[in-house]
Structures are given as C-alpha cells and as structure tokens.
N, CA, C and O atoms as CSV, one atom per row, in Angstrom:
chain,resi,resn,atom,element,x,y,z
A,1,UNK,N,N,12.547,6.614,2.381
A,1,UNK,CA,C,11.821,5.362,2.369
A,1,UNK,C,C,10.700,5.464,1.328
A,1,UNK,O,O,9.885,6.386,1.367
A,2,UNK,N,N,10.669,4.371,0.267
A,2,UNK,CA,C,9.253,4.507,-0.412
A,2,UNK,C,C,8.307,3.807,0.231
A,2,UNK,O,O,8.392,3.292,1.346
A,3,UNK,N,N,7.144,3.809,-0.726
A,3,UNK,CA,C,6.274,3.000,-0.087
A,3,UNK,C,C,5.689,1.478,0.243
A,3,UNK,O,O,4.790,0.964,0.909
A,4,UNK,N,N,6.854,1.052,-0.714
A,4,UNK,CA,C,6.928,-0.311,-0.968
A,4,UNK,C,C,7.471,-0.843,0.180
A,4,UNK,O,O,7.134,-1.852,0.799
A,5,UNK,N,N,8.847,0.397,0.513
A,5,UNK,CA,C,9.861,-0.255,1.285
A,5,UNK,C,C,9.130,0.010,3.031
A,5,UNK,O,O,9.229,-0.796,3.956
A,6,UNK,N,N,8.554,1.105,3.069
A,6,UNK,CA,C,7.389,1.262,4.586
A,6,UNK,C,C,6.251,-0.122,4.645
A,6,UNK,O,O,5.865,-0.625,5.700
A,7,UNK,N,N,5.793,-0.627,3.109
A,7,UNK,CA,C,4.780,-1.769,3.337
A,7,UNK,C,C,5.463,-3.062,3.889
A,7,UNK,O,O,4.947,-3.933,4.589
A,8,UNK,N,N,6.581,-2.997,3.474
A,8,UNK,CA,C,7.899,-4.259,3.756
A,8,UNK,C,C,7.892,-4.179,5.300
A,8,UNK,O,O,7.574,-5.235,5.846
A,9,UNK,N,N,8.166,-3.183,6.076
A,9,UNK,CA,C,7.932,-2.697,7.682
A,9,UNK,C,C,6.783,-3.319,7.951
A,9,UNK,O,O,7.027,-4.030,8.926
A,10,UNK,N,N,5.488,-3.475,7.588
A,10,UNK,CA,C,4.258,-3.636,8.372
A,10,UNK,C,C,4.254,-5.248,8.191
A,10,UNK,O,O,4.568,-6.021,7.287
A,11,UNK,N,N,3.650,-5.385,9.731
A,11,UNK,CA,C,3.537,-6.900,10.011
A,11,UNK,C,C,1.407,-7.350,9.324
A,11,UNK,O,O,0.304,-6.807,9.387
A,12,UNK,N,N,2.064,-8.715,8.725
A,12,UNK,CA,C,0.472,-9.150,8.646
A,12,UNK,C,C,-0.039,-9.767,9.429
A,12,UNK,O,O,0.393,-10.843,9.842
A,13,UNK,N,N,-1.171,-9.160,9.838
A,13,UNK,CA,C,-2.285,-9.535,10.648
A,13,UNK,C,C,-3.386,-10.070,10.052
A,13,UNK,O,O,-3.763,-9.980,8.884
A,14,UNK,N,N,-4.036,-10.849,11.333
A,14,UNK,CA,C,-5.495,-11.528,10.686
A,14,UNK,C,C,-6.892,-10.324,10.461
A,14,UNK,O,O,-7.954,-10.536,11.045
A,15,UNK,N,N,-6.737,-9.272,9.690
A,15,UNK,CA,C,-7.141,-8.311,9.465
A,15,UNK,C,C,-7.433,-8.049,7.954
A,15,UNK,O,O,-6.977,-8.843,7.131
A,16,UNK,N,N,-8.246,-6.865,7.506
A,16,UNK,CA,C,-8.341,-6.846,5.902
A,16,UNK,C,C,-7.105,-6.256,5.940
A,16,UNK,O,O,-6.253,-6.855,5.285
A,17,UNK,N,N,-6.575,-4.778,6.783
A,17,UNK,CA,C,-5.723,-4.308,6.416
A,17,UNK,C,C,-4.469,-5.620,6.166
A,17,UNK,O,O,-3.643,-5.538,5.257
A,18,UNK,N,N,-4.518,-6.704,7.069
A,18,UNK,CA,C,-3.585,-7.053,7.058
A,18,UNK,C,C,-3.507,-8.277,6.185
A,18,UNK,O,O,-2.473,-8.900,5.946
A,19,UNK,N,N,-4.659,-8.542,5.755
A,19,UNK,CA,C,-5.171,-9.221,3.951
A,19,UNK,C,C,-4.513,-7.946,2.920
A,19,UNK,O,O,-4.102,-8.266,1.805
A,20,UNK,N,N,-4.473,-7.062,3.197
A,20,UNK,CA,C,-3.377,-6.076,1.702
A,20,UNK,C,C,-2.510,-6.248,1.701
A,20,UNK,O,O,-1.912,-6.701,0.725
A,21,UNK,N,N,-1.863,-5.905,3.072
A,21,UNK,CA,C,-0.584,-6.073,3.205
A,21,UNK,C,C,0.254,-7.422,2.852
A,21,UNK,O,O,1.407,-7.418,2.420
A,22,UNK,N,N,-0.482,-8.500,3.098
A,22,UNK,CA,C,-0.009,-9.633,2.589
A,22,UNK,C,C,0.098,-9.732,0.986
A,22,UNK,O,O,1.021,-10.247,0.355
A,23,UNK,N,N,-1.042,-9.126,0.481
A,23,UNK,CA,C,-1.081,-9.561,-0.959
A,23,UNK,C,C,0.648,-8.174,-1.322
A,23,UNK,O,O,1.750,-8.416,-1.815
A,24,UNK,N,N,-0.007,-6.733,-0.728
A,24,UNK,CA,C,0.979,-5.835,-1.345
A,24,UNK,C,C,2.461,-6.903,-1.281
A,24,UNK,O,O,3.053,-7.385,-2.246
A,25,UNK,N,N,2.748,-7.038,0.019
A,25,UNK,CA,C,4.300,-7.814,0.039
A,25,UNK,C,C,4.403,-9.014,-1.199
A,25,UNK,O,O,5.544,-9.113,-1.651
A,26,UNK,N,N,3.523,-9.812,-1.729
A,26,UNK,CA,C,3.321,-11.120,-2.628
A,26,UNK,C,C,3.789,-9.917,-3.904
A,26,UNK,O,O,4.793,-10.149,-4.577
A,27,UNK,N,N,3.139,-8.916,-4.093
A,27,UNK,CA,C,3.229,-8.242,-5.555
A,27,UNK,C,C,4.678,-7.516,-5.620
A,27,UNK,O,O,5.377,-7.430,-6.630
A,28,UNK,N,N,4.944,-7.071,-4.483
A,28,UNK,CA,C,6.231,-6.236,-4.311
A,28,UNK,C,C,6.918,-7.425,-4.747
A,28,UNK,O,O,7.287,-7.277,-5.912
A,29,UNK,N,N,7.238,-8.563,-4.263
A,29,UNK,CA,C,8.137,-9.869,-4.464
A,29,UNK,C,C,8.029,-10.403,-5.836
A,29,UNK,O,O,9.085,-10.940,-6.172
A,30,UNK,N,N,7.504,-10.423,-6.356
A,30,UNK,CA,C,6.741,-10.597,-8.004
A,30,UNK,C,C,7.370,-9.669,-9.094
A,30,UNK,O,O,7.567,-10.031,-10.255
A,31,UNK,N,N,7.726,-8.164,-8.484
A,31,UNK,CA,C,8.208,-6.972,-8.705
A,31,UNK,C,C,6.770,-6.458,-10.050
A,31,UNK,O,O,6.945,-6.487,-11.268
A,32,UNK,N,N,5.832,-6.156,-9.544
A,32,UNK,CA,C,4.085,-6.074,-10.002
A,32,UNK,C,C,3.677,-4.836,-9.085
A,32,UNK,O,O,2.913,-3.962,-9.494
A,33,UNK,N,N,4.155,-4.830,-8.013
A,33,UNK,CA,C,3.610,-3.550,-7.589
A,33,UNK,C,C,4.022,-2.454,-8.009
A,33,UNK,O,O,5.143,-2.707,-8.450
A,34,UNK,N,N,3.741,-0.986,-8.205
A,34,UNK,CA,C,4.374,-0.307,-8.841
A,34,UNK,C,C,5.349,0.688,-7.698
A,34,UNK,O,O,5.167,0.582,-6.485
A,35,UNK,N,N,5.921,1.216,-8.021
A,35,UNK,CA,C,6.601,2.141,-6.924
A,35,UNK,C,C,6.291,3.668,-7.860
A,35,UNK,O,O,6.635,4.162,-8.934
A,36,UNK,N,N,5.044,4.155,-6.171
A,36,UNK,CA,C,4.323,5.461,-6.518
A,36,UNK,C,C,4.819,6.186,-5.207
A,36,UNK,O,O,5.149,5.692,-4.129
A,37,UNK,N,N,4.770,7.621,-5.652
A,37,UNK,CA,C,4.936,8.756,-5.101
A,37,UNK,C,C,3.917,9.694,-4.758
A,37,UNK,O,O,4.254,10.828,-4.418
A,38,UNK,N,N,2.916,9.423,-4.796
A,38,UNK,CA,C,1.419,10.265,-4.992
A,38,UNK,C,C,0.472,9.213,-4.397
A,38,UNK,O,O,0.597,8.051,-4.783
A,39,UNK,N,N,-0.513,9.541,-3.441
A,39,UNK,CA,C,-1.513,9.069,-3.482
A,39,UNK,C,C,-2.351,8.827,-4.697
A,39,UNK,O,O,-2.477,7.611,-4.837
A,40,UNK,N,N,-2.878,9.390,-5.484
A,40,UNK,CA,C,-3.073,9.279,-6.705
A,40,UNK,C,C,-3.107,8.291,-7.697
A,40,UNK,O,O,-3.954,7.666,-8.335
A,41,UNK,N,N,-1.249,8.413,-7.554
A,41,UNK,CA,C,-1.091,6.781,-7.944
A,41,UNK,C,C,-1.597,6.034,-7.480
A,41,UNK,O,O,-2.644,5.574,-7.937
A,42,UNK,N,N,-1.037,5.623,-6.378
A,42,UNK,CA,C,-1.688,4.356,-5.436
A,42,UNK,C,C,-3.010,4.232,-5.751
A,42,UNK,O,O,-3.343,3.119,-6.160
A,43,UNK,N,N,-3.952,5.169,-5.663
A,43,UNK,CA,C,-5.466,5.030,-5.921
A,43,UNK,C,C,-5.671,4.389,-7.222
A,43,UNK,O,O,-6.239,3.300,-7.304
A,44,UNK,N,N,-5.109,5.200,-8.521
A,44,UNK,CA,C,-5.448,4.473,-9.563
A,44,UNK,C,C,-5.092,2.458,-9.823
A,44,UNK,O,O,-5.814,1.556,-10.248
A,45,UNK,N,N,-3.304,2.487,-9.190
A,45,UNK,CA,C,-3.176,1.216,-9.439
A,45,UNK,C,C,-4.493,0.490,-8.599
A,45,UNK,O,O,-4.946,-0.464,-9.232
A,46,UNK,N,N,-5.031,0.697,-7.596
A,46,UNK,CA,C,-6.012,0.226,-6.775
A,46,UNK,C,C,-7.539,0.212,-7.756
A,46,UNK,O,O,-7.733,-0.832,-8.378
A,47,UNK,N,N,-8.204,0.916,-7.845
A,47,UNK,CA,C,-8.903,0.981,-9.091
A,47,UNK,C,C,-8.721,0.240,-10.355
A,47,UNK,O,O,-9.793,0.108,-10.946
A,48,UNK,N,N,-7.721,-0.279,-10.954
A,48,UNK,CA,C,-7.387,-1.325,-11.954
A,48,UNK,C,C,-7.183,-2.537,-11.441
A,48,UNK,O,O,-6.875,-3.533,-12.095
A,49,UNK,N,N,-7.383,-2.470,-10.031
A,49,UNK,CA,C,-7.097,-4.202,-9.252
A,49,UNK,C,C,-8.332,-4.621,-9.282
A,49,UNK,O,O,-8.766,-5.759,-9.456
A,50,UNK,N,N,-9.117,-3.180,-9.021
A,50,UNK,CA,C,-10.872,-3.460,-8.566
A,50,UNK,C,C,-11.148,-3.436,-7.451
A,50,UNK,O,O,-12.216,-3.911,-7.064
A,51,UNK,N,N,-10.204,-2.836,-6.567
A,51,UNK,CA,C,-10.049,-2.682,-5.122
A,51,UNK,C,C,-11.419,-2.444,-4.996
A,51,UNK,O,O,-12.032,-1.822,-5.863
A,52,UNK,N,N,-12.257,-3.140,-3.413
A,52,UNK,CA,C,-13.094,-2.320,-2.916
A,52,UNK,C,C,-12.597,-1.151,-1.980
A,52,UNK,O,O,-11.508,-0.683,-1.648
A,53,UNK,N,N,-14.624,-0.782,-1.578
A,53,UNK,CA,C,-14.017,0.854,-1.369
A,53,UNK,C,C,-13.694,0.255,0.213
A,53,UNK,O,O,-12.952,1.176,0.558
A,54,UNK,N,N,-13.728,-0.430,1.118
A,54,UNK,CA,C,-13.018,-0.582,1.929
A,54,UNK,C,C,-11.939,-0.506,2.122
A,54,UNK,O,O,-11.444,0.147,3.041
A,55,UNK,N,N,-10.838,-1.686,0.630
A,55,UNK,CA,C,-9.401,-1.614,1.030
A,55,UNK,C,C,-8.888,-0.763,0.498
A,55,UNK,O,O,-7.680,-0.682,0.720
A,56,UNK,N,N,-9.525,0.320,-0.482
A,56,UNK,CA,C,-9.319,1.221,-0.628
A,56,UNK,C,C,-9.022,2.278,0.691
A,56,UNK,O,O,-7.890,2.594,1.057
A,57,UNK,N,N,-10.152,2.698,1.250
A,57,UNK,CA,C,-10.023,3.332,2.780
A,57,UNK,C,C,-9.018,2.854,3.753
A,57,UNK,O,O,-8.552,3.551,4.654
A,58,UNK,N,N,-8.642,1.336,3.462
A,58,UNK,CA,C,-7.671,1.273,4.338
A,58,UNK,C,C,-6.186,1.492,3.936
A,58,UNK,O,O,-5.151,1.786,4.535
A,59,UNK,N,N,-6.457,1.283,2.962
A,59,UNK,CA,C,-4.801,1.695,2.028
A,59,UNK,C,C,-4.327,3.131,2.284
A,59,UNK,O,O,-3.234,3.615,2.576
A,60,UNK,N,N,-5.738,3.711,2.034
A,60,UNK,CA,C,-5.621,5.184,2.189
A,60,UNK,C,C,-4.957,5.493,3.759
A,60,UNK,O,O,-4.009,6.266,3.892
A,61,UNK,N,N,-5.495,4.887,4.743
A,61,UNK,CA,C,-4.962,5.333,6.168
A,61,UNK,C,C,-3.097,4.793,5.924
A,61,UNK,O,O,-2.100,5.463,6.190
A,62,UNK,N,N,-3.155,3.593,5.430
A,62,UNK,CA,C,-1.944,3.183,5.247
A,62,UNK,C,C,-0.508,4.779,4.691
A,62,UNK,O,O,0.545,5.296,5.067
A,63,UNK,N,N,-1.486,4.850,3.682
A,63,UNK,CA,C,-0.712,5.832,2.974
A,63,UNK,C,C,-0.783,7.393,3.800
A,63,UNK,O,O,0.286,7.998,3.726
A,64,UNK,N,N,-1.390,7.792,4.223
A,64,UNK,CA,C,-1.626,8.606,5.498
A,64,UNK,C,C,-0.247,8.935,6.173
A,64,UNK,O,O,0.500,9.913,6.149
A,65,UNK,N,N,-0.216,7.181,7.045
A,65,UNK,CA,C,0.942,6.763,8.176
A,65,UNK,C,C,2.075,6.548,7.073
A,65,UNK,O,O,3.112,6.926,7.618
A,66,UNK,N,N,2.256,6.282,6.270
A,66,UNK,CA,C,3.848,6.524,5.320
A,66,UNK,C,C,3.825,7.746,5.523
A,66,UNK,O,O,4.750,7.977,6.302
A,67,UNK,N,N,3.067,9.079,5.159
A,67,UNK,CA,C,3.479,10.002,4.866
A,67,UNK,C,C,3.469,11.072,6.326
A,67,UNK,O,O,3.402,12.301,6.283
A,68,UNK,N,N,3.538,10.382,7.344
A,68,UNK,CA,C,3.476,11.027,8.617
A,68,UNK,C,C,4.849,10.281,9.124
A,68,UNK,O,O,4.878,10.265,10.355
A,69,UNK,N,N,5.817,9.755,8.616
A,69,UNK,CA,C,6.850,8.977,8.894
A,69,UNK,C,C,7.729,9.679,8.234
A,69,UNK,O,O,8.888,9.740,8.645
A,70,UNK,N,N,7.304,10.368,7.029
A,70,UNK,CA,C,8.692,10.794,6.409
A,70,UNK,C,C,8.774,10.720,5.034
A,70,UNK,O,O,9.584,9.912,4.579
A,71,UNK,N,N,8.116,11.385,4.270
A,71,UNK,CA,C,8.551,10.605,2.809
A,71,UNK,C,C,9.521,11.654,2.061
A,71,UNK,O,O,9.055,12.741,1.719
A,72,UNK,N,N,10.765,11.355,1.827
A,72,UNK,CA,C,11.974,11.695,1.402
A,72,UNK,C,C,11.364,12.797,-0.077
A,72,UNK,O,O,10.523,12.548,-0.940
A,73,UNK,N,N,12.448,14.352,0.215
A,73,UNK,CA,C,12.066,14.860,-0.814
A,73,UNK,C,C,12.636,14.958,-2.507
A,73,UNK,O,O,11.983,15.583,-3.343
C-alpha cells in the first residue's frame, strides 16, 4: 500500500486532520500529489505548500499510522 493509496482509506472529518485529508484526496485526484516513500519526502512536499507546523504534526502522526500498517518492501 502507498501512501496515497492508505490516505484514500481515511474518512474526512470535521477536523484539521480531516481538512488534509480532504485537500490530500482533491490533489491525489488532480494527480499533484506526489507518491513518496520517506517521510522526508512528505515533509519537504509539505514545506513547498507552506504547510503549518500543525498540519505538519498531524501529517506526521498520519504518516506514523501508514507505517505501523505495513509499508511494502
């Protein structure tokens, strides 16, 4: 599973996390999000959005729970 395809799994809520998740699914559909393998990544594309450091922190837990699910080697 990548991480695009684990963000596709999460339901949006009336939440910030669940304000990302809405936008992530809008960009995935757009085909704008990137498909990363690294936290790293994820951080930087986040940093060129201008992410704050909130949805930053929450992305981060996000990315956390992908990688406590399984991420294919």
């Amino acid at each position: 599973m990548t991480f695009t395809e684990f963000l596709q799994t999460r339901n949006v809520t009336d939440s910030p996390r669940g304000a990302f998740i809405a936008e992530a699914k809008t960009l995935i559909n757009a085909g704008v999000f990137p498909q990363v393998n690294a936290w790293p990544e994820l951080y930087r594309f986040l940093i060129r959005r201008h992410a704050s450091t909130e949805t930053i922190s929450l992305v981060r837990q996000l990315w956390r729970k992908f990688e406590s699910v399984g991420v294919p080697a």
